[in-house]
ZASEPA-704339 format. One line per field, with one value per residue: residue number from 1; residue in three letters; chain; x, y, z of N, C-alpha, C in turn. Coordinates in nm, 2 decimals, m for minus. Example, Ala and Ser with C-alpha at 12.3 -4.5 7.8 and 13.67 -1.06 7.14 Angstrom:
<pts>
resi = c(1;2)
resn = c(ala;ser)
chain = c(A;A)
n.x = c(1.32;1.28)
n.y = c(m0.57;m0.22)
n.z = c(0.78;0.71)
ca.x = c(1.23;1.37)
ca.y = c(m0.45;m0.11)
ca.z = c(0.78;0.71)
c.x = c(1.32;1.29)
c.y = c(m0.33;0.00)
c.z = c(0.78;0.79)
</pts>
This chain:
<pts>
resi = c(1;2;3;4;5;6;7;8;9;10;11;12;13;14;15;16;17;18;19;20;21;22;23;24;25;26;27;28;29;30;31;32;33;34;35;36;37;38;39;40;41;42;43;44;45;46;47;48;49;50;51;52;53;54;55;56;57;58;59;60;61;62;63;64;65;66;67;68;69;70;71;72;73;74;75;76;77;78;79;80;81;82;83;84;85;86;87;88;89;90;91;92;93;94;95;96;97;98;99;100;101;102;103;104;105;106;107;108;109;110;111;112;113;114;115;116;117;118;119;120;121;122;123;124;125;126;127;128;129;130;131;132;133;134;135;136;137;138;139;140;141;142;143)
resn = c(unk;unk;unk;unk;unk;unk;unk;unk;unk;unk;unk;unk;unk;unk;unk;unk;unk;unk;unk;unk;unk;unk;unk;unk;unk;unk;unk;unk;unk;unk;unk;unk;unk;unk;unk;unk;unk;unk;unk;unk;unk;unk;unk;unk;unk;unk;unk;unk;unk;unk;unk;unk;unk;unk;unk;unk;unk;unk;unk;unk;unk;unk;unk;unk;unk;unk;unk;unk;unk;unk;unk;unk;unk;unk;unk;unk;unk;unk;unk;unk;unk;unk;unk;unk;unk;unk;unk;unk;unk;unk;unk;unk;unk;unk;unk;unk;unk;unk;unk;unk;unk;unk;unk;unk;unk;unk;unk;unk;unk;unk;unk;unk;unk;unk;unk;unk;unk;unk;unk;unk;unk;unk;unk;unk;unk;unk;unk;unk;unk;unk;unk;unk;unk;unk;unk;unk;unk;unk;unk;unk;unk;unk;unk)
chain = c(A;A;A;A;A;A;A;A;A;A;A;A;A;A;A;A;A;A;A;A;A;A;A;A;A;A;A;A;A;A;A;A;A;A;A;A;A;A;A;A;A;A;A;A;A;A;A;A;A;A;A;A;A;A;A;A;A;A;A;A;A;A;A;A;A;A;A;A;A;A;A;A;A;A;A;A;A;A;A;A;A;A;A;A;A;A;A;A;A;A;A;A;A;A;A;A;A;A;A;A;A;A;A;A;A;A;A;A;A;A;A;A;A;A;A;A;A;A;A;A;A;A;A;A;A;A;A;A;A;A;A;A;A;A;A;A;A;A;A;A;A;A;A)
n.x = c(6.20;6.21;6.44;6.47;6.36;6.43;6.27;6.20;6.48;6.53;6.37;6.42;6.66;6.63;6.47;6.62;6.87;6.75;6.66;6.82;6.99;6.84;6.78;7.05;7.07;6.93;6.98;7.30;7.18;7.08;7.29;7.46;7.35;7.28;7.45;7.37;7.32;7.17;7.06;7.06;6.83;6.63;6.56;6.54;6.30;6.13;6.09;5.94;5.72;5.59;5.60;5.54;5.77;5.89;5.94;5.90;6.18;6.17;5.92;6.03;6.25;6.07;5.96;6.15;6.26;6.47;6.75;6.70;6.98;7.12;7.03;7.01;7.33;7.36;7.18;7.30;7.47;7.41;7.29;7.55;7.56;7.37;7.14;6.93;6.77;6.80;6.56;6.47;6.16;5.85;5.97;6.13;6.29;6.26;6.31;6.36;6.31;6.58;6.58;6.84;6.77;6.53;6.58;6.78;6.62;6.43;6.56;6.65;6.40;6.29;6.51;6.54;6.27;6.32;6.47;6.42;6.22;6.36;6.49;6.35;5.99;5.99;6.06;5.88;5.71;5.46;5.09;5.14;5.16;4.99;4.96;5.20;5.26;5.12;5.21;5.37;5.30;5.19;5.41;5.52;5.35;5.38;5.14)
n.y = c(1.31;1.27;1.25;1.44;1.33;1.24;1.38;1.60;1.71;1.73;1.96;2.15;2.20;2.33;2.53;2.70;2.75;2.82;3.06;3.24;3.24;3.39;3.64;3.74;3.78;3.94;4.19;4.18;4.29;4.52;4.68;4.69;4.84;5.11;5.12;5.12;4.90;4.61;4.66;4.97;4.97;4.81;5.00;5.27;5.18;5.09;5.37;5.51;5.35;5.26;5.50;5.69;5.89;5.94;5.78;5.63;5.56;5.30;5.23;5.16;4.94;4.71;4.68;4.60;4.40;4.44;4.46;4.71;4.86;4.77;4.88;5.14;5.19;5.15;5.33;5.56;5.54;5.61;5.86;6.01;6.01;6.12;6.07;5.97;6.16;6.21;6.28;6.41;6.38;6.38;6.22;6.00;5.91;6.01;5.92;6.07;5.98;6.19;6.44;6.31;6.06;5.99;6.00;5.80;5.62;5.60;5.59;5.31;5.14;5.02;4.89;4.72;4.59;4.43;4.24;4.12;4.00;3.87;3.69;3.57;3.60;3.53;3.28;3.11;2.84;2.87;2.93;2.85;3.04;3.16;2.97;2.94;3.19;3.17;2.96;3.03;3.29;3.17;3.03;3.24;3.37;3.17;2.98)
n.z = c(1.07;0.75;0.48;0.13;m0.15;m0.45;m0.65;m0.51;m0.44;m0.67;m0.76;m0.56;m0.66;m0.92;m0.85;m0.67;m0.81;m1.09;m1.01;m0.88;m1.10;m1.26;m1.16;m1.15;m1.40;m1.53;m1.32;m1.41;m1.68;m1.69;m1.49;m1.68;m1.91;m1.77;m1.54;m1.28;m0.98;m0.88;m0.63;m0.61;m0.84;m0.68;m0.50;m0.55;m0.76;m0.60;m0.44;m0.64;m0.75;m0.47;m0.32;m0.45;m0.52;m0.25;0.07;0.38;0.59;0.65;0.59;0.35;0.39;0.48;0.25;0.08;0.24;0.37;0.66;0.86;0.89;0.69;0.42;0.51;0.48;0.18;0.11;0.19;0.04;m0.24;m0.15;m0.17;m0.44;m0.57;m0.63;m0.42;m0.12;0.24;0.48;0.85;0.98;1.15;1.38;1.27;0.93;0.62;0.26;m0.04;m0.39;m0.59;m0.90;m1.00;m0.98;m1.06;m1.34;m1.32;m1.30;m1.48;m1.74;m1.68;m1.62;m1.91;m1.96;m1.80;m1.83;m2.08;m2.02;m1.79;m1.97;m2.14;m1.97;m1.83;m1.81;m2.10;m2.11;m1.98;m2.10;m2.33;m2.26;m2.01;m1.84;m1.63;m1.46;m1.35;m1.24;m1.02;m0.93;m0.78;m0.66;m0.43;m0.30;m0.26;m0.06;0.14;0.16)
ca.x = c(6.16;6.27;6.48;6.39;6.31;6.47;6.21;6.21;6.56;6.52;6.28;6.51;6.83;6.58;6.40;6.74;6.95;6.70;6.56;6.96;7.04;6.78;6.81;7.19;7.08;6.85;7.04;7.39;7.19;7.09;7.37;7.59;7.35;7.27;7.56;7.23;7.29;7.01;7.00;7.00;6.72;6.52;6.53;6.48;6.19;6.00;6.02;5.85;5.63;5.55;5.57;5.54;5.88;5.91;5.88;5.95;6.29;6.14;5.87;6.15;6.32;6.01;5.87;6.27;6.30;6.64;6.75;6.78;7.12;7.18;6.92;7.14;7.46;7.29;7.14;7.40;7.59;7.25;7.31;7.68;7.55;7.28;6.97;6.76;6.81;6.73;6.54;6.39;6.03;5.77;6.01;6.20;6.37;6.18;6.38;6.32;6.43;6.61;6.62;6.91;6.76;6.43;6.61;6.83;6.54;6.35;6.66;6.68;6.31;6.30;6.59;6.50;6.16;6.35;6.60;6.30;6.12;6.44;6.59;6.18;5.91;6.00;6.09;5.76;5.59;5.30;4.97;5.16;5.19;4.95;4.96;5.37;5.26;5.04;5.26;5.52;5.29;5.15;5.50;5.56;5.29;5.35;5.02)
ca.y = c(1.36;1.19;1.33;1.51;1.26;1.25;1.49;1.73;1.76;1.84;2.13;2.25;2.27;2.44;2.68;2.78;2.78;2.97;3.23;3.30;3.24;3.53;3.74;3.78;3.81;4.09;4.27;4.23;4.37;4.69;4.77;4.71;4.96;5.19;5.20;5.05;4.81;4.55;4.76;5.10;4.99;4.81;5.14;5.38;5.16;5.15;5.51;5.57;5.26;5.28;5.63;5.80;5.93;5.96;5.69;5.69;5.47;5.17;5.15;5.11;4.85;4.63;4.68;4.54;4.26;4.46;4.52;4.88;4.91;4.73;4.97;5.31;5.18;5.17;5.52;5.64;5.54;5.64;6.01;6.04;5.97;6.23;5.97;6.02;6.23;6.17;6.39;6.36;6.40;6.26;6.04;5.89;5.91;6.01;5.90;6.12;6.03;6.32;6.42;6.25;5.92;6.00;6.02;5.69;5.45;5.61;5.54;5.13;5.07;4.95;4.75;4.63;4.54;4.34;4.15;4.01;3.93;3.80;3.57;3.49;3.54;3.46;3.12;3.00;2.80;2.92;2.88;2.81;3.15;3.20;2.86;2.96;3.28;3.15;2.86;3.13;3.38;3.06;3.00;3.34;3.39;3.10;2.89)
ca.z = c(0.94;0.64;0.39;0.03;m0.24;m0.57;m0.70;m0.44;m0.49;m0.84;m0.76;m0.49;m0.74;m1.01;m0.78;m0.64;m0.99;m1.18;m0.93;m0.87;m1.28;m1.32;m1.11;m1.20;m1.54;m1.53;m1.27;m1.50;m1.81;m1.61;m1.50;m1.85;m1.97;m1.66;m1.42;m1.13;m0.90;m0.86;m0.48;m0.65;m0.92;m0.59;m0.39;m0.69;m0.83;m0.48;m0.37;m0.77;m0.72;m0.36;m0.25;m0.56;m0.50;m0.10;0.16;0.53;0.55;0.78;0.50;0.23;0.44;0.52;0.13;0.06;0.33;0.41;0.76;0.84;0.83;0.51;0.39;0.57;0.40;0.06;0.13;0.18;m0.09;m0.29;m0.15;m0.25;m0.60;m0.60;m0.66;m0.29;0.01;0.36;0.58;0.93;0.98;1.25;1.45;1.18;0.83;0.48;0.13;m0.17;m0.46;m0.63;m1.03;m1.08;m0.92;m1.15;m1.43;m1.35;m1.26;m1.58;m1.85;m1.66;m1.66;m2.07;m1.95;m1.70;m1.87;m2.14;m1.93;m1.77;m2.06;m2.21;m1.91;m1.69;m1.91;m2.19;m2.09;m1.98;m2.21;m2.39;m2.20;m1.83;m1.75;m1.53;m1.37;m1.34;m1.14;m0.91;m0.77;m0.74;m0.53;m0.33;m0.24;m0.17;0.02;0.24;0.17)
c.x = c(6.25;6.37;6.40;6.38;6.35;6.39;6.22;6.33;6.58;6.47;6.32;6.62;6.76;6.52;6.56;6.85;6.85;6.65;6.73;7.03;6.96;6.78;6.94;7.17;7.06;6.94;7.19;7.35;7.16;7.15;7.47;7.53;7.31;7.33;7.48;7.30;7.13;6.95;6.97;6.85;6.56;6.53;6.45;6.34;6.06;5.95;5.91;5.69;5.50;5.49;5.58;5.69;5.93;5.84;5.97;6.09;6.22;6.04;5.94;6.19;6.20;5.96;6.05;6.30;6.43;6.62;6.78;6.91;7.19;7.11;7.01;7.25;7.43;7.22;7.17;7.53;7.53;7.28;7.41;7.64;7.45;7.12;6.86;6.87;6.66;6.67;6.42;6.26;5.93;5.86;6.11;6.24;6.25;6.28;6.29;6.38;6.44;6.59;6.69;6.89;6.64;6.51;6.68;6.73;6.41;6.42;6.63;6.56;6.24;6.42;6.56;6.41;6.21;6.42;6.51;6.23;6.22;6.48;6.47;6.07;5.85;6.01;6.00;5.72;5.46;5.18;4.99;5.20;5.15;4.94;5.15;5.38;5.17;5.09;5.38;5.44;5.22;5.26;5.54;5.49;5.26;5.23;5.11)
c.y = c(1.29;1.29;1.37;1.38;1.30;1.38;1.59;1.78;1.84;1.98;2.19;2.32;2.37;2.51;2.76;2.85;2.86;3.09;3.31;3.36;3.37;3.67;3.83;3.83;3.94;4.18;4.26;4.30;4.50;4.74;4.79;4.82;5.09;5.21;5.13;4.93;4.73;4.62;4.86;5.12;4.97;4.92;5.30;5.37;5.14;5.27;5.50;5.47;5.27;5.39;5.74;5.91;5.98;5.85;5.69;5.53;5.37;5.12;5.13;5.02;4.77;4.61;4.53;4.36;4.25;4.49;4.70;4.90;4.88;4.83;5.15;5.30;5.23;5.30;5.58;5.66;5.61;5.82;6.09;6.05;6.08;6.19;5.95;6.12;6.22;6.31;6.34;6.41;6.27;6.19;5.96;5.94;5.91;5.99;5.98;6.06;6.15;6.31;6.32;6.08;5.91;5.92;5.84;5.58;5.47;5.56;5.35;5.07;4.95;4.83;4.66;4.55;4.42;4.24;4.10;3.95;3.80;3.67;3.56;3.49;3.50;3.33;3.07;2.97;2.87;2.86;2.78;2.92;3.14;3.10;2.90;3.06;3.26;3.09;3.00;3.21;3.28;3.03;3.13;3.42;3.27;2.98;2.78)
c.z = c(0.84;0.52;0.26;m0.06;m0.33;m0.64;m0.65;m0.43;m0.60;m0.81;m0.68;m0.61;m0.82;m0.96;m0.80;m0.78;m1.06;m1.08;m0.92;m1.05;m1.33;m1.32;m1.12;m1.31;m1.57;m1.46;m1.34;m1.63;m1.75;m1.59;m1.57;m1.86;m1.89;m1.55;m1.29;m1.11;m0.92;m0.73;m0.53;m0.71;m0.82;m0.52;m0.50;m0.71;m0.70;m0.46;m0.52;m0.75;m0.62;m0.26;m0.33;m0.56;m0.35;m0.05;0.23;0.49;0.57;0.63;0.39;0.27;0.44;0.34;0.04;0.15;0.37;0.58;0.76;0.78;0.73;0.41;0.42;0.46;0.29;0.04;0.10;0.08;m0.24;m0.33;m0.25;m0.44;m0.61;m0.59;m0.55;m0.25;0.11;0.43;0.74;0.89;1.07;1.32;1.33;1.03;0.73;0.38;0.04;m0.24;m0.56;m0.81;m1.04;m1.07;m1.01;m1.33;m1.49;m1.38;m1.45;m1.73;m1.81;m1.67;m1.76;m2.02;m1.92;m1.77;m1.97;m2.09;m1.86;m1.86;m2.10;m2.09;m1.75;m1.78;m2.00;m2.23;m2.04;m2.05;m2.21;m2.30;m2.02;m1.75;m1.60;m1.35;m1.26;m1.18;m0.97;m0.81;m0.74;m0.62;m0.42;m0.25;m0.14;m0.05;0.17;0.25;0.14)
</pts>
């Protein structure tokens, strides 16, 4: 196999540098103004998303692309804070989240929303959105 090619380098360093440059971004304005982790805001904004505020752990972890127990830790640091609680049920682990985890993910949302506009899509050029989104879920989809 040959190596990458001048271009394909390019598009490695700017994949990697902005997907990292953004993700920092967003996730440090949320939690200047919300106290959230970028883990807290992804566990928060699934259960409300996903499971309308309850989902079994395993499906939190697989919706995440965390291993369980990076997933447990964070739980449970989660708990301590008031924002889910675990309970068994069926075979396995249910996450609620609680008020006070309602309340967090509902204050960071607006944030959130701008801090993406402001530092992903706002920075696509005009009229390459859609093209922008597609190679993105092509990629992410593996095709």
């Amino acid at each position: 196999m040959t190596e990458l090619t001048s271009d394909e380098i390019r598009l490695w360093r700017a994949w990697t540098s902005a997907s990292e440059v953004s993700r920092r971004r967003i996730a440090d304005d949320v939690g200047a103004a919300t106290g959230l982790s970028a883990s807290d805001f992804g566990v928060l904004s699934r259960l409300v998303h996903l499971g309308e505020g309850t989902l079994r752990q395993n499906e939190l972890a697989a919706s995440m692309d965390w291993h369980r127990s990076r997933l447990s830790h964070q739980l449970s640091r989660m708990e301590q804070r008031g924002q889910v609680s675990r309970s068994s049920a069926g075979g396995g682990m249910v996450v609620t989240i609680t008020d006070a985890g309602r309340a967090a993910i509902d204050a960071a949302r607006p944030v959130h929303a701008e801090a993406v506009r402001k530092h992903l899509s706002g920075l696509v050029p005009e009229g390459q959105f859609d093209a922008f989104v597609d190679a993105l879920e092509r990629i992410a989809e593996g095709a």
